[in-house]
N, C-alpha and C positions, 0 to 999 in steps of 0.2 A: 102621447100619453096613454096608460095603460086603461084600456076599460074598467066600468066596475066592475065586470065579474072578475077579473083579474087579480085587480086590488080588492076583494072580498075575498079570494081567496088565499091569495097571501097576507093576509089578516088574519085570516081563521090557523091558518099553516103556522102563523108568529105563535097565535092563542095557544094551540096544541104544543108549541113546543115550548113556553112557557111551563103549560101545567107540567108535563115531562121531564122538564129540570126542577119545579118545584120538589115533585116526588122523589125525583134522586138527591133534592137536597134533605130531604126531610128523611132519606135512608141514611145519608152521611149524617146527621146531625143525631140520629139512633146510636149508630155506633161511634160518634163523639160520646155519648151518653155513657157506653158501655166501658170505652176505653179509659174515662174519668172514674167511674166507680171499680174498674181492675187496677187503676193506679198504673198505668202502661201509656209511657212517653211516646212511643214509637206509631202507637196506634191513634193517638191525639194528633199527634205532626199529621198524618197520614190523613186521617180526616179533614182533620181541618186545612188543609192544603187541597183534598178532593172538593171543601165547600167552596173555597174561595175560587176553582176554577167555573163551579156550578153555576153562583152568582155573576163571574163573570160573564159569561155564555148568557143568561136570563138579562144582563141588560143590554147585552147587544143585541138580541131579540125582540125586546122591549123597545130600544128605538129605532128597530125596523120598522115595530107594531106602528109606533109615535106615525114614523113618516107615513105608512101607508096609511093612516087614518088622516092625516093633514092630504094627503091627493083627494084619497074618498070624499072628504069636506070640499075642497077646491071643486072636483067634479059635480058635488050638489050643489056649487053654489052657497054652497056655508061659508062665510067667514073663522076663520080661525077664533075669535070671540065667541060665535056661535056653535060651533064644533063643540068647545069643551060641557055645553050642557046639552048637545044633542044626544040624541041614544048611537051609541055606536053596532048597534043593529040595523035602522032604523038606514043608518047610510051606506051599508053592504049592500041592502036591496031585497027583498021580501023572502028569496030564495034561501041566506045566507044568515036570516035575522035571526031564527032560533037557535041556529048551531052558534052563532056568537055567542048567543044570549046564555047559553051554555056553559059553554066554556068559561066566559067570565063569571057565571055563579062557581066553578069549578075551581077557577082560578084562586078566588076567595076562599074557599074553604080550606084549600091547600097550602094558602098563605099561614091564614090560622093556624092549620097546625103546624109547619113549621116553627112559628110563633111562640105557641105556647112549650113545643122542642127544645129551641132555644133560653126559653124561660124557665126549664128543671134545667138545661146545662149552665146556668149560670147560675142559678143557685147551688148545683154541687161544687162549681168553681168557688163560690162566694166561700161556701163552708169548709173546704179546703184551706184556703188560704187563711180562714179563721184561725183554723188546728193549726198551718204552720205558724203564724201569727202567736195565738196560744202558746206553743213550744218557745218560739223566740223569747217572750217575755217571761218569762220559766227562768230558761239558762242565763238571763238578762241580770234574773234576779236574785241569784244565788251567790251567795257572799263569798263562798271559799272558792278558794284559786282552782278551777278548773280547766280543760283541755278549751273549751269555749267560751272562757272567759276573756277579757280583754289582755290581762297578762297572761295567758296560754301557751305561748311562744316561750316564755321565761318561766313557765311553771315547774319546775323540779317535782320527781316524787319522792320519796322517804327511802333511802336505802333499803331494804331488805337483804342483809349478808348470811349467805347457808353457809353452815361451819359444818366440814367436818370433822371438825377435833371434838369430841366429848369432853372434853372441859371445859368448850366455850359456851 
C-alpha cells in the first residue's frame, strides 16, 4: 500500500489537475458564448465537443481523487463513514494540508464560474430558440398560401405573362 506522502501527493496532482480542466472548460464555454452570439454552427460543435472531452477527463480525475482519498481514510483509520466529514487535509498529513486546502477553495471558485458561464450560455440558447419559436408561429399563422405553409408543396403562383406584342 502506498504511503501517505504518496497518496497526498497524488491527491494534490488529482486537485491540480482538476482546477486545470476546470479553466479550459470555462475557456470553451467562453467561446461557446461567442460562437452562440456570431450564430456560427461549426464553432458551437467545435466547443461544445472540446467541453464534453474536458468533463470527461475531470471525472476521471475525480475518481482518482475519490479512490485516493478512500486509501488516505483507510491509512488513518477512518472509516469510510467517517471520511466523508473529515477534512480532506487533515488526512494528507500536516505537510500537504494547506496545499489541499487550497486547491479546493480553488476548485470552488472555478466551479462557480463555470457555472454562472454556463448560465448566460443557456440563456442566449433559451432566447434563441424563443426567436425561432417566435418565427415558427408567424408563418404558422399566416392565412394565405405560402412557400411555408402547410399546402406549400401545392401552392401555385399567379402567372405573370411579358407580352411582347404592343397590343397585348
Amino acid at each position: 500500500m502506498p504511503s501517505q506522502v504518496q497518496l497526498s501527493e497524488t491527491l494534490l496532482d488529482c486537485l491540480n489537475d482538476i482546477a486545470s480542466l476546470l479553466k479550459q472548460a470555462h475557456l470553451a464555454a467562453v467561446q461557446e458564448e461567442k460562437a452562440l452570439v456570431a450564430n456560427d454552427p461549426e464553432a458551437l460543435v467545435r466547443t461544445c465537443t472540446a467541453q464534453e472531452e474536458i468533463l470527461r477527463r475531470i471525472v476521471d480525475r475525480d475518481q482518482t481523487a475519490a479512490e485516493t482519498v478512500e486509501q488516505l481514510s483507510e491509512l488513518a483509520g477512518i472509516g469510510s463513514e467517517d471520511a466523508k466529514t473529515a477534512s480532506l487535509a487533515s488526512l494528507a498529513g500536516p505537510i500537504y494540508a494547506d496545499l489541499i486546502t487550497d486547491e479546493l477553495v480553488k476548485i470552488g471558485q472555478l466551479a462557480r464560474e463555470l457555472q454562472d458561464q454556463h448560465e448566460i450560455n443557456r440563456r442566449l440558447l433559451e432566447n434563441g430558440l424563443e426567436i425561432v419559436a417566435c418565427c415558427l408561429r408567424t408563418l404558422a399563422s399566416d392565412p394565405g398560401p405560402n412557400s411555408y405553409s402547410k399546402d406549400g408543396a401545392t401552392c401555385q403562383a399567379q402567372p405573370f405573362v411579358i407580352s411582347l406584342d404592343r397590343r397585348a
